[in-house]
N, C-alpha and C positions, 0 to 999 in steps of 0.2 A: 693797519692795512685797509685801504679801500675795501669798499662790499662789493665791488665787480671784482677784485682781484681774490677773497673769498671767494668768491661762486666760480671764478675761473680753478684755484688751487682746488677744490672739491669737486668740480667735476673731473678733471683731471687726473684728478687721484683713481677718483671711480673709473675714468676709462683705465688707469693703471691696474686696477684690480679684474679686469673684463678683459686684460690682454692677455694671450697664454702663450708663454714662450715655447717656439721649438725643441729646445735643449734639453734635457733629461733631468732639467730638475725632480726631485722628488714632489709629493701632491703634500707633502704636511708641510715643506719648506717652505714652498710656495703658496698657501694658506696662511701660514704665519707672517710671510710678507706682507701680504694683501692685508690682515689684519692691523698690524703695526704700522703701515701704511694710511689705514684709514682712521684708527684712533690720533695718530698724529697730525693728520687733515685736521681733523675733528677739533680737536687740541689748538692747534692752531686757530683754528675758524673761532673759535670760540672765547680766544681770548682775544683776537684781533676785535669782534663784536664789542665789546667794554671801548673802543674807541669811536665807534659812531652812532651820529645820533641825528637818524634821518626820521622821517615820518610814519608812521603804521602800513601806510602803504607800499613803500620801499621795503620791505619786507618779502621778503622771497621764499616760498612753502621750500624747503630742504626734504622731506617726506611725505608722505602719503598712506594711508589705509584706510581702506571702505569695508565696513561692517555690515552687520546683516541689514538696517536699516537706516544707518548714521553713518557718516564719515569723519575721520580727525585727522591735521596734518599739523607736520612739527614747522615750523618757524625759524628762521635761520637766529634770531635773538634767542632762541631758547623756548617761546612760548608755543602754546598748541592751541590750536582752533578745532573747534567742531560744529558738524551743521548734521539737520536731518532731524531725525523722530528719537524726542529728550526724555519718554519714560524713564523712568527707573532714576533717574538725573546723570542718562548717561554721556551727554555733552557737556558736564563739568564744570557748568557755570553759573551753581546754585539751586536752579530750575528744576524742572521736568515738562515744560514745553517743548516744542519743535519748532525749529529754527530751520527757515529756509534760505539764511545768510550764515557765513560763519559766528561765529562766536565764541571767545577767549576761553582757556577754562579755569577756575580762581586758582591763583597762587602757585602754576607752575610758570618758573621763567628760567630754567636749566636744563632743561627737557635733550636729552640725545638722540630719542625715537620714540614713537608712538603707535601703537594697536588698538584696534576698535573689534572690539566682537561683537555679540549677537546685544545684550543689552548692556554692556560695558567697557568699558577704557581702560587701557594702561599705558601707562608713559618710567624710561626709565631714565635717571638724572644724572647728571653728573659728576656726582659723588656713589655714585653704582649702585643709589637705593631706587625700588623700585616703587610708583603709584600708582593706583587704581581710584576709578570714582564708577556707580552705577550700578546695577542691578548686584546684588549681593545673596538669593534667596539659599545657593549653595556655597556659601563663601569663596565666591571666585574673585571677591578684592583681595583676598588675603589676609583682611587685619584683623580675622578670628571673631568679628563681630557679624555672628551669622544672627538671623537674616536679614538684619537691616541694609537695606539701600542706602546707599550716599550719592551728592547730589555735588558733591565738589573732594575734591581728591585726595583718597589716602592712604598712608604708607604699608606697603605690605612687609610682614612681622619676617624679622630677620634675617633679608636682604642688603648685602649692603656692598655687591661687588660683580651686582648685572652690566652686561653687557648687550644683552636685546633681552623682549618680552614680548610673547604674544597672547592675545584676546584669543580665546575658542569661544562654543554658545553660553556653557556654564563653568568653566575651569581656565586658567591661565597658565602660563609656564614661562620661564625664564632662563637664560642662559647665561649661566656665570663665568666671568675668569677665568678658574681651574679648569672650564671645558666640563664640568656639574651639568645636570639640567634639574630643576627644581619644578613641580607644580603644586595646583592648589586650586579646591574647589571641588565640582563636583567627582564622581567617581564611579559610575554603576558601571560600567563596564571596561574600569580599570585604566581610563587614559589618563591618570596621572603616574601609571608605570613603577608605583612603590610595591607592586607582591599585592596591596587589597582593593578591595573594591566599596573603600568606607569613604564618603564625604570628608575633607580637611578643608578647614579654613586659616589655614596657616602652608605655608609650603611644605613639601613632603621630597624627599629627594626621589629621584627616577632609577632604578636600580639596573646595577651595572654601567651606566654611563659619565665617562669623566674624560673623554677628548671630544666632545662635540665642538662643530665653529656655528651651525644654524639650529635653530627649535620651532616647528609651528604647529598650534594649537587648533586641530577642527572643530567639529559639532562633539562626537562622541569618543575621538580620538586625537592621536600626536606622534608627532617624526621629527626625527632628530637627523641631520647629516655631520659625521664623523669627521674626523681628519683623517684618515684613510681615502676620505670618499664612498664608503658607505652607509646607507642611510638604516636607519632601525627604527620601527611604530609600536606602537603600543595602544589597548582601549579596544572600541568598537570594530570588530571586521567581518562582520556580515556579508556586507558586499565585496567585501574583499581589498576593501583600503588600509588593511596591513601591509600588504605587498607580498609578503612569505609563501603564497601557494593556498593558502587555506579561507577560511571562512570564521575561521572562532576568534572569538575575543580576546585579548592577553591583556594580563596585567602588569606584564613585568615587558621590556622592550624586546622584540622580534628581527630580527635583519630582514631587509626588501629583499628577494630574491634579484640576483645577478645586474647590482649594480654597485660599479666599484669606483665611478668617478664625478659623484656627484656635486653641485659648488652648492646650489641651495633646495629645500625642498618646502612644499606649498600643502599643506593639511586644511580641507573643509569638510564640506557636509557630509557626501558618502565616497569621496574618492581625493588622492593625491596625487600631485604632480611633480617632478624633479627635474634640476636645471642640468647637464653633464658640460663636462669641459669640452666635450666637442663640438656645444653650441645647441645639441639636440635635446627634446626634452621626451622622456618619457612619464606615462603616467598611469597609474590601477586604482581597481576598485568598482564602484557606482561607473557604469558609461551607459545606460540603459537608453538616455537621452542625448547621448554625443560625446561627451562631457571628458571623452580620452581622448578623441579628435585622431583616432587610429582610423576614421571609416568606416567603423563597425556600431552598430550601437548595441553594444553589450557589456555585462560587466568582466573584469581581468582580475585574477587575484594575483597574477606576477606584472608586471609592468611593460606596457605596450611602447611602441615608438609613437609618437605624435607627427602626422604626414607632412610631409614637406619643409620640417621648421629645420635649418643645420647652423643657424646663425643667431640662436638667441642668446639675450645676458640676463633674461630674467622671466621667471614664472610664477603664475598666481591661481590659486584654484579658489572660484566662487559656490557658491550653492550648487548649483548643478549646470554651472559653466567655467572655462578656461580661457586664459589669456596669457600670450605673450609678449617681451619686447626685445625685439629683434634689433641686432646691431646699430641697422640704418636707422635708427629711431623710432621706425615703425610699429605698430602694436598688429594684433592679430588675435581673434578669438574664436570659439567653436563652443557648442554641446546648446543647451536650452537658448534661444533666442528671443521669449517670451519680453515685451515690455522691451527690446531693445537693447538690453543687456551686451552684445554683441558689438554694437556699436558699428554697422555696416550699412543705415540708415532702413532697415528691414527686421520685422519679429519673425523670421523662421528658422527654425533651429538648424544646424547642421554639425555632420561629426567630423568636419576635416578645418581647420582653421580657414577665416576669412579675414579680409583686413579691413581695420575700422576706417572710419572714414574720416579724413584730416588732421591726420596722427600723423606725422613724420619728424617729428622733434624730441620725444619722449623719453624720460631718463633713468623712470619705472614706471609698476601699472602695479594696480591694486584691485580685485574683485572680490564685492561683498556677495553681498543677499541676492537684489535681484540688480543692479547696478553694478560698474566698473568705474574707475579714475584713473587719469593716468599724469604724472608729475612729470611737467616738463623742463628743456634743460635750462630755460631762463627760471625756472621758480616759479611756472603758474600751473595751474591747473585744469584740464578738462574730464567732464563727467559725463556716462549717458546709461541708459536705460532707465530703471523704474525709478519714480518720483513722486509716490503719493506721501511718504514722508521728508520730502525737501531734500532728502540725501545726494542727490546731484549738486546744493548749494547754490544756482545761481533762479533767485526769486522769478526770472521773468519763465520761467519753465513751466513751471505750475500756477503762480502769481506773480505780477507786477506790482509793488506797492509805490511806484513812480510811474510816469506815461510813458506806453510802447506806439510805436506810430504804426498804424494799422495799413495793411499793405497796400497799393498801386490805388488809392483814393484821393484823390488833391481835388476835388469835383464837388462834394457834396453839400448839398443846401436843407439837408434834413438831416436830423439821426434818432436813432431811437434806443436803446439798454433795453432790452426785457429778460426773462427771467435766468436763461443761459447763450441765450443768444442777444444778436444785435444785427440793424438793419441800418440803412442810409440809400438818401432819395440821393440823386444825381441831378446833375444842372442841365444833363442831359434828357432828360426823362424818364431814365429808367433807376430801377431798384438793386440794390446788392446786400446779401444778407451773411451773418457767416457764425459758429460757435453749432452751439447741438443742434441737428437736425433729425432726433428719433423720431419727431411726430409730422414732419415735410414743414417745421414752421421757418425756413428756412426759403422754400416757395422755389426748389431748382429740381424739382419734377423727381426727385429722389430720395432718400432718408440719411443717407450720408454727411454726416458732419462735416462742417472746415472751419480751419483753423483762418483761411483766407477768405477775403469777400469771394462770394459766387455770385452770379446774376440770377434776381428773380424770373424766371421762365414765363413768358407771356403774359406779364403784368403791364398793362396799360400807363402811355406817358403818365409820369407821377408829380404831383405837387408837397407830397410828405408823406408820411412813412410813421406807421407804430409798430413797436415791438411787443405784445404780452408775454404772458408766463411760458406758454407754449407756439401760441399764433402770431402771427403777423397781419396787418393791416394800411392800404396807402390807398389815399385819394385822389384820384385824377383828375387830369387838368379840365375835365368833361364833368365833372361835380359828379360822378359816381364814386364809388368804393370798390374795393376788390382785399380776400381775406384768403388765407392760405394756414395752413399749419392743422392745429387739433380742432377737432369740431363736436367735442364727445355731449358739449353742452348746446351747441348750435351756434357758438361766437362766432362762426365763419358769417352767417346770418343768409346764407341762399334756401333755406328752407329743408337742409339736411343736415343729419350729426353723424354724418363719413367724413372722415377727414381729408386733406388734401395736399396733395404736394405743389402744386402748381395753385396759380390765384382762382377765387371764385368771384364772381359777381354777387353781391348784398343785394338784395331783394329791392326794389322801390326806389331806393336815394339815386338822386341824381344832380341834388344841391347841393352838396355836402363842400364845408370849408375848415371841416378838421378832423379825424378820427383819432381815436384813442383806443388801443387791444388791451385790456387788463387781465384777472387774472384767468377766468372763464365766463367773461363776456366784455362785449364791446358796445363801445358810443361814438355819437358822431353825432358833428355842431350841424344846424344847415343855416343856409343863406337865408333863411326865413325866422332864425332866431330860435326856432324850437328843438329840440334832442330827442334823438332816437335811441333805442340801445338794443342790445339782441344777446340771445347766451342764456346763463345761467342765472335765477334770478333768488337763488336764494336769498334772506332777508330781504329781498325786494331791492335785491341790485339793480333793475331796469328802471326803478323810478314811475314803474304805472300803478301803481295803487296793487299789485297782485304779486305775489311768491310763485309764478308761474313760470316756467321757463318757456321762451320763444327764438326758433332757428332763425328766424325773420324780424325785421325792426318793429317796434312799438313806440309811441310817443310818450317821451315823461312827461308826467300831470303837471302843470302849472307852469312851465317855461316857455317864454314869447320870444326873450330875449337876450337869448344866448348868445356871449362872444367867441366861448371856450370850454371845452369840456376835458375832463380827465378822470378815469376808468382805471379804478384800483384795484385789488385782489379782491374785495369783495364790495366794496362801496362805492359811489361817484360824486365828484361835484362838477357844480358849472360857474362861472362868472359870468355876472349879467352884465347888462349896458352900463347901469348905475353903479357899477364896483362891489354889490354886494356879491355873495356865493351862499348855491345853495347845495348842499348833501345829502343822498340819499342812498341807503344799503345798509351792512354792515356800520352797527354804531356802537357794541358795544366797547370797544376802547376809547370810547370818547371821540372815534375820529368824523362825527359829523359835524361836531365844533357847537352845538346849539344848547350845550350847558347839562347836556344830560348823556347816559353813558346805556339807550335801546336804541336798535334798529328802529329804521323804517322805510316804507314801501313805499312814499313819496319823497320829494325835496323838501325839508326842513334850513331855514336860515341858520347861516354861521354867525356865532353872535360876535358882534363888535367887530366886524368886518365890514366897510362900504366902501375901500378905495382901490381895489383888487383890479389888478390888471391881467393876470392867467393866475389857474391854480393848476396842483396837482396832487393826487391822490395816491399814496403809498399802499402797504400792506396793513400798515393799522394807527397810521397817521397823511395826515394832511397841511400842504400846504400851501399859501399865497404870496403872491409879488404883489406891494404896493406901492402905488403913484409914486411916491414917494420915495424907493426905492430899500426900504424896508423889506422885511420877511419875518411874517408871524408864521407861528406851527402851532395846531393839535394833535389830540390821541395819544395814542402809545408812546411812551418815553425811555424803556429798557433800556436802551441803550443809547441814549442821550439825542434820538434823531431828532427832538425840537429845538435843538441849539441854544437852549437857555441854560446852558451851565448846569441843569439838574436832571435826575432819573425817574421824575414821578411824572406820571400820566398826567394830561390837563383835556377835561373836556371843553375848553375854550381856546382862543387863540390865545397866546403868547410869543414874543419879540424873541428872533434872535439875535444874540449876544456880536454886538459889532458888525451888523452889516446897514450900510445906509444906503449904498449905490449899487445894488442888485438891478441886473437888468433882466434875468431868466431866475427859476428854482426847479428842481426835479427831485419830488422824493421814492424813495427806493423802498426797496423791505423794509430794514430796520435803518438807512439813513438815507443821508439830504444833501443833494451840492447844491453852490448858487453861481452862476456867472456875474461878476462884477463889470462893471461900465469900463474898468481898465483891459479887461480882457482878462483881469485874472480872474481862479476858479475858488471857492472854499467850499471844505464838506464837515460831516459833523455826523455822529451816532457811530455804528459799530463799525470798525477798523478791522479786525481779524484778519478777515481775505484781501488787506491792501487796498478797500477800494475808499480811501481816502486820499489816497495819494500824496500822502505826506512823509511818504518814506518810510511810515513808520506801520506795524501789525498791532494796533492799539484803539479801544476804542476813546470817542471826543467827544460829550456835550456839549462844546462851541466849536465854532468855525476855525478849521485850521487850512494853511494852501495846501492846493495840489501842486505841487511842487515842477519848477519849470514850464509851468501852463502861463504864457504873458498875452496871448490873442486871441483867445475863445471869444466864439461867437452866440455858442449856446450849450447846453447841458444835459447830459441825461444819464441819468445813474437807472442799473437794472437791480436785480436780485441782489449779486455781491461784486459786480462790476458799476464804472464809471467810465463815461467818454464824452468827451469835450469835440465841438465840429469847432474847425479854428477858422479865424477871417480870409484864412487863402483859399478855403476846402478840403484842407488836410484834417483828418481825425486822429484823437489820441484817445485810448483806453487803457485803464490801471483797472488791478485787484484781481478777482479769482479768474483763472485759464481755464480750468478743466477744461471745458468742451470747447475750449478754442475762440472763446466769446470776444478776446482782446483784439483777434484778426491782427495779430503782428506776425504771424507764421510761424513762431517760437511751439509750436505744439500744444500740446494740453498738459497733462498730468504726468505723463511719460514722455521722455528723451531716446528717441531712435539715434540720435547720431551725438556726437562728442559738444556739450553745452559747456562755455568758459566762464571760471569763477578767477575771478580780476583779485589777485596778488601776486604781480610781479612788474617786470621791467617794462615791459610794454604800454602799462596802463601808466607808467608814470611820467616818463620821458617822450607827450605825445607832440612837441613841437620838433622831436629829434636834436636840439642843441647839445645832447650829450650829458645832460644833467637836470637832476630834476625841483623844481621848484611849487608851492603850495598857490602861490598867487598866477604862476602861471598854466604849467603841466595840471597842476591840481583843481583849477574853474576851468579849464578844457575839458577834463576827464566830466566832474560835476556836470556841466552843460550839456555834452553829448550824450550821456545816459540820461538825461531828465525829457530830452525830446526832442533840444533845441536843433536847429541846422542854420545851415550859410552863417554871416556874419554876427548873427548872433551866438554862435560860440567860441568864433574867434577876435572876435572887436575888443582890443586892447589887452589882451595876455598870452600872446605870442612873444617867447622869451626871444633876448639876445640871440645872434648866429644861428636860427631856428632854420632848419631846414625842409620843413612842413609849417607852413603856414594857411594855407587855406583851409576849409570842412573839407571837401573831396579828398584830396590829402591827407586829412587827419583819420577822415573815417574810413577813406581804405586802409590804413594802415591798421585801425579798430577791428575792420572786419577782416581783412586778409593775414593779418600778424595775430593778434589776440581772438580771432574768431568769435568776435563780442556783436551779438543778434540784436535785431530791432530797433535799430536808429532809424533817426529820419531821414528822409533823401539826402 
């Protein structure tokens, strides 16, 4: 069987199961239908699978669950991915990192469904045994090896005829054949439903229950929906997420008061929710915060009607929010709104459902912790709210580790990376700055961060642009300076340490033909050959013979003949006429290059340096461009940012490994990119935050590309970001978002509205001929998310019969079909 006529036969089936006949069938008949129905779907899909053999891509997520800080989806082969925060190893792929892409989990490839809870996985197989991988500390894997954690998946002891499982915070439960429910795990307040309240690491049977069709497992408790259609909890009921009337805890199962037609029901943190056959959902317990979506915000120990919803096929209860999906495809959520969770492009909470936003295709929904997903009906995915552990899954959210094209700038003839933010001169004259703005370094007369270029506020036609740790600094076409952002050490240089949001004027310079913002203080070249510097002068950062800090410029001792200057977090150098460079500040990582590893409060030469054409100065390494087109580094090596292949500090220069046609270098914190004479880019040292842009979250002693960068014009890496100015004026930035540094409008750290994680139909068949291919569909896909636009990502892999063939074309179809963010024009 074709994989479209699979995902046709499966959804299908599922809308079979979501149809409810007028007729008087009875509610167990017709359950049993529905059941039979979909294991033979299933049955089907799964064998038809063993006859194709299409590319990892083609692959189409079949399910979805978001966990308290991870998420995992099953795979229509069988296998399950997980993305998010990997403690305990609970994305199942050996590890206990955090993965902001999906990632496989070893050695399931039969998998029928998948549940993520608080710090662990389950998946149950084909052969009705169930697995577990992750946090273990109250035996909630099951396999009686209490407390060890596991980091890749394993079988839970004496299961062998599941039919679903679900993940709670500490305990799991499973739903067998017989209509059994089984848990296992923790137990204080009795939600695994055996009579005690003793920890098992083994399953325990649920007492009294043997016709259940659904099971799901919350924080402290668990509900079961019957085949009668009534549902019964058991565990924690404090808040009254029993349903029964009361507030106590039971150990043994309870019946929800006055519901007798329910299809499925949703257990989390302090409240649950249920789906009824008449489309409506009620839900009790925890609503203090919304979270029953009755418009009250209080909690219910019997179960409330949820306002407005008479149409849905499915419900999900998160931490202390709700979500539905409603016939038309549509989702909808209520209660805490915090971080976006909601997914209505706004953090405020409310108690009556809202609809998310660009949801109308969706096939179910899934709400973890502080995040929701919802699986759509081609097989992809979209995610939003919280993302400090990657749990949304798509990198450019939080990091890019490829280049995002930075929004409405095709202009710019400067740029700058500094510590959270970044800046860019205009061919225009004016400045735009964009990422964190808590200290105005930002310069838009406000503290307000963005995600987008803003315009520098009353900054003087501009000739370049620096970005520091906190501040900002640009030179005008008038040879003055003007500085904006924190001034706590006097780097602004106007003879005050008030900071500012808007630009100030530098005291004196009126020559100036370069400035450089470092980390609390600043320099600047003049037309006269000599350097000024102003700020913070610890170790004698300023270069005048004194440890003295000054608001105002000061001359460094001994330079006539300055080309260029560069202003590092604590140190400086300059390049002279003659090619040499000299360093002064901050030395003891070796980064003044003069063979020794002290400070000092004048310029001291770099040794074995005389062909240097600019330098630039890191956080505790240094580098140069020479004639030549070479690139030597010293200082600090942790993390390989001198590109020599090794991790040991060098207080002298040393060669990096394979570059001979550098035409720019900029080093960062802890690493270094170089612009090549091709227009391409290579970086090297610590990778973590992406800001290598080699695709990869890894760090590199040598030079590796930024991957789809082919026309840079120049280069500047910040803290843990990177951005390339390209030869048309268009900017790209990779690596860490948080505060919005990348200026691709993708957000920061949190996702207010639905972000797309690319597995499925869309992403692969982007020519529209109807089929998808590696050489063509697939260096389409590849080139559009690396940066590239116009004919360069379509010049020669446009299949046969393609029905999109140009970028316009292709990328509305990316951004309007797949809702795939931050391409280029």
């Amino acid at each position: 069987m074709h994989q479209d006529q699979i995902k046709l036969t499966m959804l299908s089936t599922s809308a079979s199961l979501r149809t409810f006949s007028p007729h008087p069938i009875h509610l167990v008949q017709r359950r049993a239908m529905r059941q039979r129905l979909w294991h033979a779907a299933l049955a089907i899909a799964l064998a038809c699978l063993t006859l194709i053999a299409t590319p990892a891509l083609a692959q189409p997520y079949l399910q979805i669950s978001s966990g308290s800080s991870h998420t995992c989806a099953l795979l229509a082969n069988g296998s399950v991915q997980c993305w998010g925060a990997g403690g305990n190893g609970r994305l199942g792929n050996g590890g206990i990192a955090a993965s902001n892409v999906p990632v496989s989990v070893t050695g399931i490839n039969s998998a029928t469904q998948v549940s993520a809870g608080q710090a662990h996985s389950c998946a149950v197989l084909a052969n009705g045994t169930v697995q577990c991988w992750g946090a273990n500390l109250n035996g909630q894997l099951g396999s009686g090896n209490i407390p060890n954690d596991s980091t890749i998946a394993v079988p839970v002891t004496g299961i062998t005829n599941a039919i679903s499982v679900s993940a709670g915070y500490n305990h799991s439960c499973a739903l067998l054949a017989t209509g059994a429910v089984q848990c296992w795990g923790y137990n204080s307040s009795g939600q695994l439903g055996n009579g005690d309240n003793n920890i098992s690491g083994t399953p325990a049977t649920v007492i009294g229950i043997s016709n259940a069709i659904r099971v799901s497992a919350g924080q402290a408790h668990s509900c079961a929906v019957l085949t009668s259609g009534s549902v019964q909890c058991w565990g924690f009921g404090l808040n009254g997420q029993l349903g029964n009337g009361a507030t106590a805890d039971s150990n043994v199962p309870v019946p929800v008061t006055g519901i007798g037609d329910a299809l499925s029901v949703s257990a989390n943190l302090l409240h649950s929710c249920a789906l009824l056959a008449s489309g409506s959902i009620r839900c009790w317990g925890g609503g203090s915060l919304g979270a029953l979506g009755n418009g009250i915000n209080a909690d219910s120990s019997t179960p409330v009607t949820v306002t407005g919803i008479i149409n849905a096929i499915g419900v999900t209860a998160g931490s202390l929010h709700s979500c539905a999906l409603l016939a038309s495809g549509v989702a909808q959520c209520w209660g805490l709104g915090d971080n976006g969770r909601l997914g209505s492009g706004a953090t405020t909470s409310t108690n009556t459902p809202v609809s998310v936003t660009d949801i109308g295709n969706a096939a179910s929904i899934s709400a973890g912790g502080q995040h929701t997903c919802a699986l759509l009906a081609g097989g992809g995915v979209q995610c939003w709210g919280a993302n400090n552990n990657f749990q949304i899954g798509n990198a450019a959210s939080a990091t890019s580790i490829t280049a995002a094209a930075v929004v409405d700038i095709n202009n710019a003839v400067s740029i700058s990376a500094g510590g959270t933010h970044t800046c860019a001169a205009s061919s225009t004259g004016g400045a735009q700055c964009w990422g964190n703005n808590s200290l105005g370094q930002l310069g838009t007369g406000s503290t307000a961060s963005r995600n987008i270029p803003a315009s520098v506020t009353g900054v003087g036609s501009t000739n370049s642009v620096s970005a520091g740790e906190n501040h900002s600094c640009a030179v005008l076409s008038s040879g003055g300076v003007q500085c904006w952002g924190s001034n706590n050490s006097g780097q602004l240089g106007n003879g005050s340490t008030v900071n500012s949001n808007t630009p100030v004027t530098v005291t004196g310079i009126t020559n100036a033909t370069q400035v450089s913002a470092g980390g609390t203080h600043s320099c600047a070249a003049l037309a006269s050959g000599t350097v000024q510097c102003w700020g913070s002068n610890g170790s004698g950062r300023l270069g005048d013979g004194t440890t003295n800090n000054s608001s105002t410029p000061v001359t460094v001792t001994g330079i006539a003949n300055a080309t260029n200057v560069s202003a590092g977090t604590g140190h400086s150098c300059a390049v002279l006429t003659g090619g040499g460079v000299h360093c002064w500040g901050v030395g003891t990582g070796g980064q003044l290059g003069n063979g020794g590893a002290t400070s000092s409060s004048t310029p001291v030469t770099v040794t074995g340096v005389s062909n240097a054409t600019s330098v630039s100065a890191g956080f505790g390494h240094s580098c140069a461009l020479l004639t030549s087109g070479n690139i030597v580094c010293w200082g600090s090596n942790n993390n390989g940012q001198l590109g020599n292949g090794s991790t040991t500090n060098t207080v002298i220069a040393v060669s990096v490994s394979g570059i001979a046609n550098a035409t720019g270098v900029s080093a960062g914190t802890f690493h270094t990119c170089a612009v090549l004479a091709t227009g391409a880019v290579r970086c090297w040292g610590i990778g973590t935050g992406g800001q290598l842009g080699n695709g990869f979250a890894l760090n590199q002693s040598t030079p590796v590309p930024a991957y789809g960068i082919t026309n840079a014009a120049q280069i500047e890496v910040g803290g843990n970001h990177s951005c390339a100015r390209l030869t048309s004026g268009a900017l790209r930035c990779w690596g860490s978002n948080a505060s919005g540094q990348l200026g691709d409008g993708t957000g920061t750290a949190n996702q207010v509205t639905p972000y797309y994680i690319s597995n499925t139909r869309c992403d692969i068949d982007l020519d529209g001929n109807g089929s998808y291919s590696p050489t063509t569909d697939g260096v389409l896909y590849t080139r559009a998310i690396s940066g590239l636009s116009g004919s360069a990502v379509t010049n020669g892999v446009v299949g046969a019969g393609a029905t999109r063939t140009s970028w316009p074309e292709i990328r509305n179809y990316l951004v309007q079909v797949c809702k795939v963010r931050g391409l280029a024009p």
